[in-house]
PDB file of the backbone (N, CA, C, O) and the ligand in Angstrom, with CONECT records:
HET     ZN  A 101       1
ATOM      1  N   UNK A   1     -11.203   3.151  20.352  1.00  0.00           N
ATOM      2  CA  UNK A   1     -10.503   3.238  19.075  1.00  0.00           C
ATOM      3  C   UNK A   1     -10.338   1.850  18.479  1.00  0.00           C
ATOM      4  O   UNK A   1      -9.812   0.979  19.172  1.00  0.00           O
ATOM      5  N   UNK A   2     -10.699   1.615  17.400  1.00  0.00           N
ATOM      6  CA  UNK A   2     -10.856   0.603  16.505  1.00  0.00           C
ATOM      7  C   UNK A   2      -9.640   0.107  15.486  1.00  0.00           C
ATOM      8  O   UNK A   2      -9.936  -0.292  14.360  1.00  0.00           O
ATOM      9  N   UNK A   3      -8.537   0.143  15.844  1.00  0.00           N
ATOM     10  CA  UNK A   3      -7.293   0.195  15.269  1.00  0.00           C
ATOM     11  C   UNK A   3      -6.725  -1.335  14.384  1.00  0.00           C
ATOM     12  O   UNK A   3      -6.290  -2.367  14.895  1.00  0.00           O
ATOM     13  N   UNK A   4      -6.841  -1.144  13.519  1.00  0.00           N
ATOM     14  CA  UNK A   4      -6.456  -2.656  13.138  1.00  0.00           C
ATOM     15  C   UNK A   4      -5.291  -3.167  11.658  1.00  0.00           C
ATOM     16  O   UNK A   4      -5.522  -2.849  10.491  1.00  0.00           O
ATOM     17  N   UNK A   5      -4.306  -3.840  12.034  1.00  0.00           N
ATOM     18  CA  UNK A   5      -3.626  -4.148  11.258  1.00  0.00           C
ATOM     19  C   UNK A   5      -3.436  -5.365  10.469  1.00  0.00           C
ATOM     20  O   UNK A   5      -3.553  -6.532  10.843  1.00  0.00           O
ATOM     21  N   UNK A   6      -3.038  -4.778   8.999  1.00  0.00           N
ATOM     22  CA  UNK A   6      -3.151  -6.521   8.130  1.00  0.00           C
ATOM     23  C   UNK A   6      -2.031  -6.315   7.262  1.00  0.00           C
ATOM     24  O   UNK A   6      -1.671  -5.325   6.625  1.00  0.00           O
ATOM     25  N   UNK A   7      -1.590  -7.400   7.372  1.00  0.00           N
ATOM     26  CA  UNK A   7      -0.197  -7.434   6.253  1.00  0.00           C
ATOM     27  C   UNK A   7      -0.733  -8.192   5.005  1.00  0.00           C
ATOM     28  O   UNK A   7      -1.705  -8.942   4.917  1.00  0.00           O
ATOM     29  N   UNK A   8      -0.034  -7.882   4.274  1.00  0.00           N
ATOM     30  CA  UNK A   8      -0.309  -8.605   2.533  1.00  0.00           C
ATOM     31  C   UNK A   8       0.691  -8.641   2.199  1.00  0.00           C
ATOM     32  O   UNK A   8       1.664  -8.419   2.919  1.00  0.00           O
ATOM     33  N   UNK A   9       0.734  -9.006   0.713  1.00  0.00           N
ATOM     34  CA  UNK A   9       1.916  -8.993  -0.471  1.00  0.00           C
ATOM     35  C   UNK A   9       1.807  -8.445  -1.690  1.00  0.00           C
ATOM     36  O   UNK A   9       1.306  -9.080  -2.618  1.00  0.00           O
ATOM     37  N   UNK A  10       2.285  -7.147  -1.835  1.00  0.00           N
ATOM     38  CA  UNK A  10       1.931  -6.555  -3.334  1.00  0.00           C
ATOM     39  C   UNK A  10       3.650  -6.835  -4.188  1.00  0.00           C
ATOM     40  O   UNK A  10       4.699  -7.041  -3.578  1.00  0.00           O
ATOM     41  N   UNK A  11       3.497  -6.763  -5.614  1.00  0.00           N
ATOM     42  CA  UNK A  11       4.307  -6.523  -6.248  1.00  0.00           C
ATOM     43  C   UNK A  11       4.848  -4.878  -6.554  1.00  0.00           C
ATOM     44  O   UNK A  11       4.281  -3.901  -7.044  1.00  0.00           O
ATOM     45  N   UNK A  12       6.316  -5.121  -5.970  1.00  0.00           N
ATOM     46  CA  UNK A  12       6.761  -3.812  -6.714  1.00  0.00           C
ATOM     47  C   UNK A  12       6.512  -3.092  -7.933  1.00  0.00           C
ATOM     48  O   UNK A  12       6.285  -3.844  -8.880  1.00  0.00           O
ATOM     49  N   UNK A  13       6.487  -1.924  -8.185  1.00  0.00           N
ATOM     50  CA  UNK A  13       5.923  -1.205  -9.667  1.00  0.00           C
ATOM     51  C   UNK A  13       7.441  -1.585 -10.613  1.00  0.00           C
ATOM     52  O   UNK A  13       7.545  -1.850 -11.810  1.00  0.00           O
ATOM     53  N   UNK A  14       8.215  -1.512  -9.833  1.00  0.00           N
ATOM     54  CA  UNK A  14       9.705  -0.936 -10.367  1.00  0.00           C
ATOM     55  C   UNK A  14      10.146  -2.361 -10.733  1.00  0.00           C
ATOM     56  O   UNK A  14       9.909  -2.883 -11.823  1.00  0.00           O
ATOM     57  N   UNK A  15      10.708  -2.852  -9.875  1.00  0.00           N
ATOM     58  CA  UNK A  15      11.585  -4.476  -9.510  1.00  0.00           C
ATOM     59  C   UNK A  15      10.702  -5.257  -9.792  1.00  0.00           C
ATOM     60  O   UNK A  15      11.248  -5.987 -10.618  1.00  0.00           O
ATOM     61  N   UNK A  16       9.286  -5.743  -9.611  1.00  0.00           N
ATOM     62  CA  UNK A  16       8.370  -6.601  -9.658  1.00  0.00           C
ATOM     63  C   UNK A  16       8.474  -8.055  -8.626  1.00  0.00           C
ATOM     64  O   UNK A  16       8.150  -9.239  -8.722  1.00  0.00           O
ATOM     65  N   UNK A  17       9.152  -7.129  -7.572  1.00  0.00           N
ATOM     66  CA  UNK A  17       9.358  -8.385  -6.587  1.00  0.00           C
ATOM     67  C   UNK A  17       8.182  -8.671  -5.563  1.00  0.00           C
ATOM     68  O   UNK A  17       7.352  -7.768  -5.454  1.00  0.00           O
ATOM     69  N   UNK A  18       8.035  -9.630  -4.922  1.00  0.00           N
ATOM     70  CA  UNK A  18       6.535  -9.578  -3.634  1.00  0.00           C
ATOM     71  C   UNK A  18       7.001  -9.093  -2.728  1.00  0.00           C
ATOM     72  O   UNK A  18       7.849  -9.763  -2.139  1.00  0.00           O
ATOM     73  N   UNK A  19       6.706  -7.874  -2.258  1.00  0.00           N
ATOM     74  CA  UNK A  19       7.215  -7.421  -0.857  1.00  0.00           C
ATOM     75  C   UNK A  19       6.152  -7.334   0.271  1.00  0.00           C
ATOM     76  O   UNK A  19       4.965  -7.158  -0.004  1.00  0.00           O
ATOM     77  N   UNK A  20       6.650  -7.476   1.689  1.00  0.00           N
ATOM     78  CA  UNK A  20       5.078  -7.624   2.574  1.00  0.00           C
ATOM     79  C   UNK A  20       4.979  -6.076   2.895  1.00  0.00           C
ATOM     80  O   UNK A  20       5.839  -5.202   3.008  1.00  0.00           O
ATOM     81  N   UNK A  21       3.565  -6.073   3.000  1.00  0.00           N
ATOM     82  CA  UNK A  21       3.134  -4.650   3.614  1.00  0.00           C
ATOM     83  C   UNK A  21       2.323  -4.837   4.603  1.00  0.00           C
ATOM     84  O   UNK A  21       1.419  -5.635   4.355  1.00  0.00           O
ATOM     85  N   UNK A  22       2.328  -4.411   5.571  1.00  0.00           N
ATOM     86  CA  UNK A  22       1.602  -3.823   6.771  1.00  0.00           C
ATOM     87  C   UNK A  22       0.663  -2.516   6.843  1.00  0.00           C
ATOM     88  O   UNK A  22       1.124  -1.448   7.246  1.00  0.00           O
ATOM     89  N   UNK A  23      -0.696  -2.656   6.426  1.00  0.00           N
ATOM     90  CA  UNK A  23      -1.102  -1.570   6.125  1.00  0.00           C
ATOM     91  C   UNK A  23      -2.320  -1.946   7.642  1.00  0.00           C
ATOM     92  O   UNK A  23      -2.698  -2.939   8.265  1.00  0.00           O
ATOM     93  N   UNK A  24      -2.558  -0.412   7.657  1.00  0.00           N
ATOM     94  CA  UNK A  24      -3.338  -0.068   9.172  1.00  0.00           C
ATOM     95  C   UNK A  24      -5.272   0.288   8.225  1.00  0.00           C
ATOM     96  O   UNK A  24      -5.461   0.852   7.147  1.00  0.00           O
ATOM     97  N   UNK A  25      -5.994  -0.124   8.884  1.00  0.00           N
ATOM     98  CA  UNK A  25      -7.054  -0.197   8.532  1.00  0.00           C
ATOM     99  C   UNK A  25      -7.625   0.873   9.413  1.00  0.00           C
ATOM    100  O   UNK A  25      -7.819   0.833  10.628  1.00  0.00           O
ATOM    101  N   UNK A  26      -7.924   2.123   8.300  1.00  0.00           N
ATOM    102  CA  UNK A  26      -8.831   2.845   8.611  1.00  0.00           C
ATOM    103  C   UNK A  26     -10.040   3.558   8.545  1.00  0.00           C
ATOM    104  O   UNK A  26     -10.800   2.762   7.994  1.00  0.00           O
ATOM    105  N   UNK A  27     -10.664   4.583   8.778  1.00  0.00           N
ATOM    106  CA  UNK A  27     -12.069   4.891   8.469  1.00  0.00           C
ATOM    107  C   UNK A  27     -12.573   5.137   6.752  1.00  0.00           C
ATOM    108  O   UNK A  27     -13.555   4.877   6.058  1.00  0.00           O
ATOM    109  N   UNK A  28     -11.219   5.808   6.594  1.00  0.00           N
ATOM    110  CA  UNK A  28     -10.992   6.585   5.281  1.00  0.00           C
ATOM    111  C   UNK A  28     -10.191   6.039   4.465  1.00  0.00           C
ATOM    112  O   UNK A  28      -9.479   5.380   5.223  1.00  0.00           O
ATOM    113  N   UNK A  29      -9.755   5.832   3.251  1.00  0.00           N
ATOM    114  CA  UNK A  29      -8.970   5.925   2.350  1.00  0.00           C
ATOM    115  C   UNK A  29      -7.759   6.354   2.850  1.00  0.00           C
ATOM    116  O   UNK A  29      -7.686   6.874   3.964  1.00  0.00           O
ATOM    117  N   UNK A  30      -6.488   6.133   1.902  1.00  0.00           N
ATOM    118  CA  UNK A  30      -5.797   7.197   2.325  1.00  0.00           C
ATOM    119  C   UNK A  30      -4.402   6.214   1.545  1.00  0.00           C
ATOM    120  O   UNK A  30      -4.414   5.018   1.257  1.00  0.00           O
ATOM    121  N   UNK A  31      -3.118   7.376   1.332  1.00  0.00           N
ATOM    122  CA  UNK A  31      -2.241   6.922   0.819  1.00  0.00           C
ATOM    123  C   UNK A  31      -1.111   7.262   1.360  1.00  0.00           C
ATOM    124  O   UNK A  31      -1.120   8.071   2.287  1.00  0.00           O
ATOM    125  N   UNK A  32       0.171   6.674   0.856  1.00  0.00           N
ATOM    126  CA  UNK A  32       1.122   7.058   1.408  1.00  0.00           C
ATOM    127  C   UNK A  32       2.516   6.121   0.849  1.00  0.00           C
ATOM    128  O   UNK A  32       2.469   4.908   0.646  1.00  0.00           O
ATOM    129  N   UNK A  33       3.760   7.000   0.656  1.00  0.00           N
ATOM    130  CA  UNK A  33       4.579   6.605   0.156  1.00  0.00           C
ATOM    131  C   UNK A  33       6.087   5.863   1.108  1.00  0.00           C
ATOM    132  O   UNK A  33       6.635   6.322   2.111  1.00  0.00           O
ATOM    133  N   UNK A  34       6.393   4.692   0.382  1.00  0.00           N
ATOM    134  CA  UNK A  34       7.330   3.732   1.427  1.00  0.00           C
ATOM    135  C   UNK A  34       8.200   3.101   0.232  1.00  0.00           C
ATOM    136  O   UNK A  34       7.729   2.777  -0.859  1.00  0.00           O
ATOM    137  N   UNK A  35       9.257   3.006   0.532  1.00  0.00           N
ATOM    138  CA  UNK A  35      10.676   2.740  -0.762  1.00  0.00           C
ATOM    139  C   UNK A  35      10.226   1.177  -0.545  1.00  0.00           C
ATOM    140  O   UNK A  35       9.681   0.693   0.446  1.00  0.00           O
ATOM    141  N   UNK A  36      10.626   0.512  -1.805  1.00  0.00           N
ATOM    142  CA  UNK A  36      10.578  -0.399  -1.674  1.00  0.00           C
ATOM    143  C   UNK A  36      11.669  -1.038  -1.114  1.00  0.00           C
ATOM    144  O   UNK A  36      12.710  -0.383  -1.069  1.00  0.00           O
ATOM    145  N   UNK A  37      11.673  -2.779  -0.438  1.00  0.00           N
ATOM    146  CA  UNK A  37      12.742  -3.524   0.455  1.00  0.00           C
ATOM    147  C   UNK A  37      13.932  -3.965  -0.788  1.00  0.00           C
ATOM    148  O   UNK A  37      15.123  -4.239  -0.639  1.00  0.00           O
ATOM    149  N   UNK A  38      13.253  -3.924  -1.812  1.00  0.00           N
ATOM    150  CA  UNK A  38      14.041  -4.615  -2.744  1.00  0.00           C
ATOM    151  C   UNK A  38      14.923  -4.000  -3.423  1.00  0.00           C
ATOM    152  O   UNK A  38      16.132  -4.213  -3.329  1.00  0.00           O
ATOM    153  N   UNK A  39      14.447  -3.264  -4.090  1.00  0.00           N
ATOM    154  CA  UNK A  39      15.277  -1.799  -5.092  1.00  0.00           C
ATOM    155  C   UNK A  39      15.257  -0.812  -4.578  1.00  0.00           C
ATOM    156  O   UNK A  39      15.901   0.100  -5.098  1.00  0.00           O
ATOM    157  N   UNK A  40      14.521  -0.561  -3.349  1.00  0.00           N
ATOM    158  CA  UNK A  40      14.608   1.252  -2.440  1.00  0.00           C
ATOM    159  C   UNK A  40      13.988   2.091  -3.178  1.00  0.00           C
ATOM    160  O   UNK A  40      14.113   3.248  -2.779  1.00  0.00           O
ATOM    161  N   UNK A  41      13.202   1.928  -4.344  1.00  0.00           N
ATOM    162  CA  UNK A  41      12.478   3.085  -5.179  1.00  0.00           C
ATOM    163  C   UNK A  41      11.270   3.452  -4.499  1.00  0.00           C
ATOM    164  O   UNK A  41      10.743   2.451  -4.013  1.00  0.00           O
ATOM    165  N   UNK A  42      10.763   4.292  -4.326  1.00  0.00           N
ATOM    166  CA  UNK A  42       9.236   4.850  -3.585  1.00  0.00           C
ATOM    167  C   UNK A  42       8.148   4.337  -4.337  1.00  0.00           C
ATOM    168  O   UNK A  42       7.704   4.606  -5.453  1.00  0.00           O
ATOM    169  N   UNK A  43       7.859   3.608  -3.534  1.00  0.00           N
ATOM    170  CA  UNK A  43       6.464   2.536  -3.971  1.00  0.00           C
ATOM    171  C   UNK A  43       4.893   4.020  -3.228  1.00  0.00           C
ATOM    172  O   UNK A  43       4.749   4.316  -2.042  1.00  0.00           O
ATOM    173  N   UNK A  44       4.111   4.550  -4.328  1.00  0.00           N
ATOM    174  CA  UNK A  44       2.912   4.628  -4.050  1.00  0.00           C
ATOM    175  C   UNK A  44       1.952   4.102  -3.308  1.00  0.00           C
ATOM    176  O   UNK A  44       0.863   4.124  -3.881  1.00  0.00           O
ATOM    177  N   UNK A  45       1.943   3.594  -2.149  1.00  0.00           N
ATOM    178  CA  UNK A  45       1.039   2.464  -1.710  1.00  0.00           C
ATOM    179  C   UNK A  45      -0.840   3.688  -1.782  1.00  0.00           C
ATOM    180  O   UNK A  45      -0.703   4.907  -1.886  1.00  0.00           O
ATOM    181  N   UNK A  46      -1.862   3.256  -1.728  1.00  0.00           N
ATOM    182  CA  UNK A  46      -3.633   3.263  -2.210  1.00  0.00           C
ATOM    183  C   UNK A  46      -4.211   2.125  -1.156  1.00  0.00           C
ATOM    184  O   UNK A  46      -4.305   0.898  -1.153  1.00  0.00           O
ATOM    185  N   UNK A  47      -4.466   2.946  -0.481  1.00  0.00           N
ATOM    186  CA  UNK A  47      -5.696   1.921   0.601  1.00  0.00           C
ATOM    187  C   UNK A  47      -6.345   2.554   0.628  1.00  0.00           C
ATOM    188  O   UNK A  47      -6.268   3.714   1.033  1.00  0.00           O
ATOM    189  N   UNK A  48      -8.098   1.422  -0.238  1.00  0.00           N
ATOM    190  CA  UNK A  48      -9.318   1.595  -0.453  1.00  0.00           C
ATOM    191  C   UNK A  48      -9.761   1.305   0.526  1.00  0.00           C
ATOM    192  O   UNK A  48      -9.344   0.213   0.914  1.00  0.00           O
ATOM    193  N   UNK A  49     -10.638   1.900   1.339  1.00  0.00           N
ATOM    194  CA  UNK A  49     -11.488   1.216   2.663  1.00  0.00           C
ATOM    195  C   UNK A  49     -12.936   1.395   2.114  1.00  0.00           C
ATOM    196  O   UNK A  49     -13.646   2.398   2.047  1.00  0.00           O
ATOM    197  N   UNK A  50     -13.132   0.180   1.767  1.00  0.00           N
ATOM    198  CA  UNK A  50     -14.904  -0.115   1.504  1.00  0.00           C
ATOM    199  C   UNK A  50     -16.045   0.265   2.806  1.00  0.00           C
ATOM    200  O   UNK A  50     -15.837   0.543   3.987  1.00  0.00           O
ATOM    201  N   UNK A  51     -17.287   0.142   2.035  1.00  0.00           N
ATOM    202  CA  UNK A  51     -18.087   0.188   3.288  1.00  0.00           C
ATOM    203  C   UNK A  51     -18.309  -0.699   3.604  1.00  0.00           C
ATOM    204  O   UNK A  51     -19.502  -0.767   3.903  1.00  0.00           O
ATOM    205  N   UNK A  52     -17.748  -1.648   3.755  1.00  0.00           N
ATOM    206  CA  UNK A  52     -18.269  -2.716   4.630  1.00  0.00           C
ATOM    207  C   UNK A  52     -16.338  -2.548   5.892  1.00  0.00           C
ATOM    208  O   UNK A  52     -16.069  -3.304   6.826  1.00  0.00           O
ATOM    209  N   UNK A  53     -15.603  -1.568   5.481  1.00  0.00           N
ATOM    210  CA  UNK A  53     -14.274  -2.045   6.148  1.00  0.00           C
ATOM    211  C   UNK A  53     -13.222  -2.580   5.493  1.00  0.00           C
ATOM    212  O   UNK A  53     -12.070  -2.526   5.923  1.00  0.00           O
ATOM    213  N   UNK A  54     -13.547  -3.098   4.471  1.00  0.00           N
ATOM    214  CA  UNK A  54     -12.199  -4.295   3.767  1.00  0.00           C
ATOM    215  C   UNK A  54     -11.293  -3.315   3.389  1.00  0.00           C
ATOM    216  O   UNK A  54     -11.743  -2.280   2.897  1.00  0.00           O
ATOM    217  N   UNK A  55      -9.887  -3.478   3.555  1.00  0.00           N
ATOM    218  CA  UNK A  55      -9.083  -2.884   2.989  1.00  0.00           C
ATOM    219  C   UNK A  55      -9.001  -3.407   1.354  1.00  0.00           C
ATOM    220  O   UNK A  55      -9.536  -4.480   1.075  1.00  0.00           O
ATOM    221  N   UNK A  56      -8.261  -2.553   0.207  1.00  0.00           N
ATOM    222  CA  UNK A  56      -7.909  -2.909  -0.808  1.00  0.00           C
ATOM    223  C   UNK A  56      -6.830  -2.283  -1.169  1.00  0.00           C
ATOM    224  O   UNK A  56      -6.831  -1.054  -1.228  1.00  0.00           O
ATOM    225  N   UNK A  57      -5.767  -2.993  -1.459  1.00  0.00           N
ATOM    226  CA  UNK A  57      -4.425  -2.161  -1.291  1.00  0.00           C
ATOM    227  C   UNK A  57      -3.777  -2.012  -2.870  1.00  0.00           C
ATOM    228  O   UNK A  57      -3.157  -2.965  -3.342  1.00  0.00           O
ATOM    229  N   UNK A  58      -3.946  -0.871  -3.576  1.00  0.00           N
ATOM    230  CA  UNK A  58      -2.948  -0.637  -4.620  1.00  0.00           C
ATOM    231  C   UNK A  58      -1.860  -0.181  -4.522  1.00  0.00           C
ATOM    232  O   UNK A  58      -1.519   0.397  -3.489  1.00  0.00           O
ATOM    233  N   UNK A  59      -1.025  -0.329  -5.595  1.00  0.00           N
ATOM    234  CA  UNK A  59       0.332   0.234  -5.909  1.00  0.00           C
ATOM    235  C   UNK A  59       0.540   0.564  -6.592  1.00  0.00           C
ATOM    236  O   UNK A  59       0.138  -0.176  -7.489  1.00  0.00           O
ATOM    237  N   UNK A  60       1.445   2.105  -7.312  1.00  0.00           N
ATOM    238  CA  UNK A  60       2.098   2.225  -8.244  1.00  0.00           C
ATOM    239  C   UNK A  60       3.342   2.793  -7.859  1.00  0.00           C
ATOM    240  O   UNK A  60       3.794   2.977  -6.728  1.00  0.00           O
ATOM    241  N   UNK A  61       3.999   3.131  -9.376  1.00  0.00           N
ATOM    242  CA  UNK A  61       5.240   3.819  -9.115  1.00  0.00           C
ATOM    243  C   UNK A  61       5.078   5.535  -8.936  1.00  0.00           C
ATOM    244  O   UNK A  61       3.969   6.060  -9.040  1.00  0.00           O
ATOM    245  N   UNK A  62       5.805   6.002  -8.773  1.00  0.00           N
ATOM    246  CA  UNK A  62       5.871   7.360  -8.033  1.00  0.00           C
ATOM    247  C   UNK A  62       5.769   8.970  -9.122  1.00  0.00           C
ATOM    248  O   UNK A  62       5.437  10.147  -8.985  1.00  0.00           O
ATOM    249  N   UNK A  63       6.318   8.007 -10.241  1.00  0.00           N
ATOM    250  CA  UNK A  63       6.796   8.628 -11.479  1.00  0.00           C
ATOM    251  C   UNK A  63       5.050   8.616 -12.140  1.00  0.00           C
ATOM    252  O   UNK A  63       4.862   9.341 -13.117  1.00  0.00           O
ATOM    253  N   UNK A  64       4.421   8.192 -11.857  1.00  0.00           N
ATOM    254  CA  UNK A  64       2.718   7.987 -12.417  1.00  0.00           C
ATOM    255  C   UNK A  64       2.220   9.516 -11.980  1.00  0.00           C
ATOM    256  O   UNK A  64       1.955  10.407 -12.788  1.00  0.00           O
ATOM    257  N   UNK A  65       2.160   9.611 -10.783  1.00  0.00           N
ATOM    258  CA  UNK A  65       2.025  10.831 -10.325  1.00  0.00           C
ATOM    259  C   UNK A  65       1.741  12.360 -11.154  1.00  0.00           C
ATOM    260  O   UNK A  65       0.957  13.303 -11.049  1.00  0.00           O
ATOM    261  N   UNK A  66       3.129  11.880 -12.207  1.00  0.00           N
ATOM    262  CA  UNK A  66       3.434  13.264 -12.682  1.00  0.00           C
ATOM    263  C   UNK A  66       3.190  13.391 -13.730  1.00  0.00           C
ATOM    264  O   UNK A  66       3.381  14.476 -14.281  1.00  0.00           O
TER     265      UNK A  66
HETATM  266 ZN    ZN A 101      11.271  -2.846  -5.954  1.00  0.00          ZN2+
END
């Protein structure tokens, strides 16, 4: 198992503060929702996994969704 972790810094959608993220690098895409540290609002987090592996990490707010 090929498990691998990388932290970054995205800006909040809401607050617009830098918060760190720890996102897990995997085969697939995939998303998932985490409040932000700053204001506690549910940050959208978007991890693109290229073919070569690279993660690419977006964000929005939660309210986009709908
Ligand atoms: Zn925030």
């Amino acid at each position: 198992m090929n498990e691998a972790l990388q932290s970054t810094y995205v800006g909040c959608p809401y607050c617009g503060e830098s918060i760190e993220v720890v996102i897990e690098v995997l085969d697939e895409s995939y998303e998932y929702i985490e409040d932000c540290q700053v204001c506690c609002r549910p940050i959208v987090f978007h991890v693109e996994i290229s073919w070569s592996g690279e993660p690419t990490l977006s964000v929005r707010s939660e309210n986009e969704l709908f």
